[in-house]
LOSEKE-12593 format. One record per residue: residue in one letter; z, x, y of N, C-alpha, C, CB in turn. Coordinates in steps of 0.1 Angstrom, whole numbers, plus 5000, padded with zeros to 4 digits. Atoms other than C-alpha are relative to their C-alpha. Glycine has a CB too. Layout:
! residues N
aZXYZXYZXYZXY;...
END
This chain:
! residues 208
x500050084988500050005000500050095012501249915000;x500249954990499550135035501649945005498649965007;x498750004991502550195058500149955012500650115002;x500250074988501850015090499649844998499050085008;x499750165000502749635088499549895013501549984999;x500050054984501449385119500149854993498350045012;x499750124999502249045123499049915002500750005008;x501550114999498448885127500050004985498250075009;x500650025012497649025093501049974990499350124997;x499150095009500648895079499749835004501950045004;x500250175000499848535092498949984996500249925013;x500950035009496448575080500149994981499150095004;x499549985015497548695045500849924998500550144996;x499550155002499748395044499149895000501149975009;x500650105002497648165054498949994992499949965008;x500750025013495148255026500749994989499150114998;x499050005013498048275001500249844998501650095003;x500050145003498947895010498649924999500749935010;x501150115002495447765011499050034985499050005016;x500349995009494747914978500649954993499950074998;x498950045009497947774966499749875001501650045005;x500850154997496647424978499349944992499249995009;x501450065006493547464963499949994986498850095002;x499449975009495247554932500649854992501050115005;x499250124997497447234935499549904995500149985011;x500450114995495746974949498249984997500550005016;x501050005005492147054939499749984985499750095004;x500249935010492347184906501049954991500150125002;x498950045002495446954897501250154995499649884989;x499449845007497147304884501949995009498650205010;x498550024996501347284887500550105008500850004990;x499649964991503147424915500450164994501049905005;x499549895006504647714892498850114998500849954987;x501749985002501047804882499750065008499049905000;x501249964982499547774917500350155003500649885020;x499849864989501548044931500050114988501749995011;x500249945010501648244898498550064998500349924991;x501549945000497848284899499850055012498849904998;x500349904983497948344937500550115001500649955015;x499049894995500448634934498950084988502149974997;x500849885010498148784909498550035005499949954982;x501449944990494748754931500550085008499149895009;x499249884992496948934957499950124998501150014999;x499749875004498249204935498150085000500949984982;x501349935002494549274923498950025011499449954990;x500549954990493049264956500550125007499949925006;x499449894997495749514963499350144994501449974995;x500649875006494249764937498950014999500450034988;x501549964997490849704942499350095005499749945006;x500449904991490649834970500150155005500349965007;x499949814999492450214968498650034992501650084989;x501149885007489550314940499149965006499750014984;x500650034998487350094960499250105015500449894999;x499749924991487950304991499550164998501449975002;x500249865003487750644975498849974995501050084992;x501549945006484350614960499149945012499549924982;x501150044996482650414986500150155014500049805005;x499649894988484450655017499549975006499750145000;x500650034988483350475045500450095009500249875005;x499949844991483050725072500049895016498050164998;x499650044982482950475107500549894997498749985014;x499550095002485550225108500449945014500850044991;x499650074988485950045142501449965005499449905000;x498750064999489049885139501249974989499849905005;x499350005015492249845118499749904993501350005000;x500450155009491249475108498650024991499649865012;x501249945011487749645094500250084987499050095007;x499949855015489549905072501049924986501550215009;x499550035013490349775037501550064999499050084989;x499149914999493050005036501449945010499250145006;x499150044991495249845063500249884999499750035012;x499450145008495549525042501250024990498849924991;x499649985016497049645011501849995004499350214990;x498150054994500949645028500249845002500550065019;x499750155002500449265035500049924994499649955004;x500150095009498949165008500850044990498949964996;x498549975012501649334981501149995005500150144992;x499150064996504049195005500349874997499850015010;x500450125003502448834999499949984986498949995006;x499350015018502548924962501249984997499950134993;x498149995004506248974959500649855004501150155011;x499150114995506748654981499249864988499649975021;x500950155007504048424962500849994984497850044996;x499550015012505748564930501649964998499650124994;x498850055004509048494935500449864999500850055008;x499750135000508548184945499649914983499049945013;x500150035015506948114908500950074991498850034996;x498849975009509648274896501349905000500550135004;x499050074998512248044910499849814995500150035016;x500450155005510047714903500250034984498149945005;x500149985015509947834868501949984997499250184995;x498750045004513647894867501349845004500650125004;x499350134997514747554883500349924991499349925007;x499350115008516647304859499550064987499649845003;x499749895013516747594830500750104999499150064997;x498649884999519447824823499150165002501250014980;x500449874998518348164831500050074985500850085011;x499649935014519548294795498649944992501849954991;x501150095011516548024779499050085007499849785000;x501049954996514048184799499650104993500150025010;x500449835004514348564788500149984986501050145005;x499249965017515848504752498550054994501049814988;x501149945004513548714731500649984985499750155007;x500250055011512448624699499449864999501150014994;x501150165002510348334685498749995004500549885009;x501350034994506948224701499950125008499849865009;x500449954993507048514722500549985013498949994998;x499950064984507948334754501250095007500549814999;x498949904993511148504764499650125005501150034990;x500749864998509348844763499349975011499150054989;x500850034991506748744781500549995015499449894995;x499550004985509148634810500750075005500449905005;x498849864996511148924804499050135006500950064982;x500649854995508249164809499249955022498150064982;x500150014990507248984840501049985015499549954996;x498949994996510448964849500650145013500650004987;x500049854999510849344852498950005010499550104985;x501149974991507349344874500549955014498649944996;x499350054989509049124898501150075007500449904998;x498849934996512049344903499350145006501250034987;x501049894993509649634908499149965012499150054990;x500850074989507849454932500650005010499749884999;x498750054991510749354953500650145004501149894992;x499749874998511549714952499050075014499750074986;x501149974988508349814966500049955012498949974998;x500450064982508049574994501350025007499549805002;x499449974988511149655007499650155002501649964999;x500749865000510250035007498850025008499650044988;x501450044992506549895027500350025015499449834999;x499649954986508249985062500150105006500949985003;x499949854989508250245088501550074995500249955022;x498849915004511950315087500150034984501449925006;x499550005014512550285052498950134995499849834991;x500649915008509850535043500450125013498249964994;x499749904991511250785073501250024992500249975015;x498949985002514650725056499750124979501049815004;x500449945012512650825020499750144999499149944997;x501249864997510351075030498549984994500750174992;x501050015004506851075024499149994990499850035002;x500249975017506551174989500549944991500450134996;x499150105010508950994975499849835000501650035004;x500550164996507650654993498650014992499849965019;x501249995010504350734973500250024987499250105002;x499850015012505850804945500749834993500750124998;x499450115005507750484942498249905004501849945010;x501350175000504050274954499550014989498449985011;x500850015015502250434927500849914986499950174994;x499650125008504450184906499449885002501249975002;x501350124998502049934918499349984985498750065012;x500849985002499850044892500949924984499350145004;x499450055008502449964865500449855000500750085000;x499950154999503349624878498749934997500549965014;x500850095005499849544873499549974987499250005005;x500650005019499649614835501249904998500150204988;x498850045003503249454834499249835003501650075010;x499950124995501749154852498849954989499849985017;x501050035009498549164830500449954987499350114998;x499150075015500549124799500549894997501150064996;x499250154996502848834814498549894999501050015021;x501950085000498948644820499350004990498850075009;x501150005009497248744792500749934989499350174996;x499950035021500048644760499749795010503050064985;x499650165000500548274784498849905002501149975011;x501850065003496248244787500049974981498250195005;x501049965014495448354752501349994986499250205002;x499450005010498848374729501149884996500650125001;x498850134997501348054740499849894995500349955012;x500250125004502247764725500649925004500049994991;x499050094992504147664750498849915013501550125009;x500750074989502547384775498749974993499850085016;x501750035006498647344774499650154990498649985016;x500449895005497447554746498550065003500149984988;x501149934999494647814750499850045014499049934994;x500249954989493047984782498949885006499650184998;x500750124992491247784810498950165008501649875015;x500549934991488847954836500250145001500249955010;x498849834994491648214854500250044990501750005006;x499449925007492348324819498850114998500649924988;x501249875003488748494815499950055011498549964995;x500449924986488548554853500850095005499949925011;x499149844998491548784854500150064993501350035003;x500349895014490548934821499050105009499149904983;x501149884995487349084840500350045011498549965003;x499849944987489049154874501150144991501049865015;x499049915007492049334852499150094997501049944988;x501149905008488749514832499650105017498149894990;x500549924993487249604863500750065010499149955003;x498449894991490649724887499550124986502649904998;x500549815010490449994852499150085004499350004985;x501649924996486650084857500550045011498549925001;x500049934979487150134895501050105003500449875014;x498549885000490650344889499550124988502049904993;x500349895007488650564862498650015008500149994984;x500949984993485850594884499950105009499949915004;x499349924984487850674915500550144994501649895011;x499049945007489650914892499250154999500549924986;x501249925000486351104882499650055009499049964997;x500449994988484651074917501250155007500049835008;x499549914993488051294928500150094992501149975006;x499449835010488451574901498350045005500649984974;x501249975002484751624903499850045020498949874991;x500049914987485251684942500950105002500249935010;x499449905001487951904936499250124994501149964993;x500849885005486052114914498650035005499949984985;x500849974981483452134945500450125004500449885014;x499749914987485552284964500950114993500849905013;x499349855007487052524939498950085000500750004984;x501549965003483352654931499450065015499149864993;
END
């Protein structure tokens, strides 16, 4: 995520978060817990899109901070952590917290246990997304905790993929979102082994 936070592109990045959550809703009939559950995961993966997206394209004239890819990624894995908690909390409403996680059986417990975990890492991160807080870190160490990003999104991929494709809880089987964040999840990989290539292979440029 980028370290410089503003207040426009937080009320934009909200107000695409609720009108996806809407559309989610009220379009698509899709339950409140859901809605924001899928929104917090287009978020995340627009979040990681864009680093390997960035390093291989390397735009070289950028006008303004609202043009640069790069100067979203704090708002919107801000907007992640908020979209997801809130589907965290609809989920745990009028259920004991212990029925949720218990592991064993169908799977289900796990499932909300490993997403569980991504949320707490999340909530980590975004508070860590601030000026002071990464002065009080230091620079290296605030990068080292984002690159946990990368891990919340396999954690979150997992939580999505057993309750598309493995659950027998609610409606069974995968809908749409379940193949459409199969190929965004495929292609965040490609573009992070891409970007990955593109930089060793410029390193060894400039060793030569």
């Amino acid at each position: 995520m980028d370290a410089r936070n503003t207040l426009r592109q937080h009320i934009i990045v909200g107000i695409f978060s609720l009108i996806l959550v809407l559309i989610f809703r009220f379009l698509m009939g899709i339950q409140w817990s859901t809605s924001f559950g899928r929104v917090s995961f287009i978020l995340l993966s627009l979040v990681l899109l864009i680093g390997p997206l960035m390093r291989i394209v390397n735009p070289i004239h950028i006008s303004s901070p609202l043009e640069n890819p790069w100067s979203w990624r704090g708002e919107l894995g801000i907007w992640f952590t908020i979209t997801a908690l809130i589907h965290f909390f609809i989920i745990l409403s009028g259920r004991p917290f212990s029925e949720l996680i218990k592991i064993g059986g169908s799977g289900y417990g796990l499932a909300n246990f490993i997403g569980l975990v991504a949320l707490i890492w999340a909530i980590l991160i975004a508070l860590t997304s601030y000026g002071k807080a990464i002065v009080f870190l230091g620079i290296e160490s605030w990068k080292w905790i984002q690159n946990f990003t990368y891990v919340i999104f396999y954690l979150v991929s997992a939580h999505f993929i057993y309750f598309q494709f493995f659950s027998t809880y609610g409606d069974v089987g995968p809908d749409w979102f379940g193949y459409t964040a199969v190929v965004m999840a495929i292609a965040i990989v490609i573009l992070q082994l891409t970007a990955f290539i593109k930089t060793v292979s410029k390193n060894r440029e400039k060793q030569v």
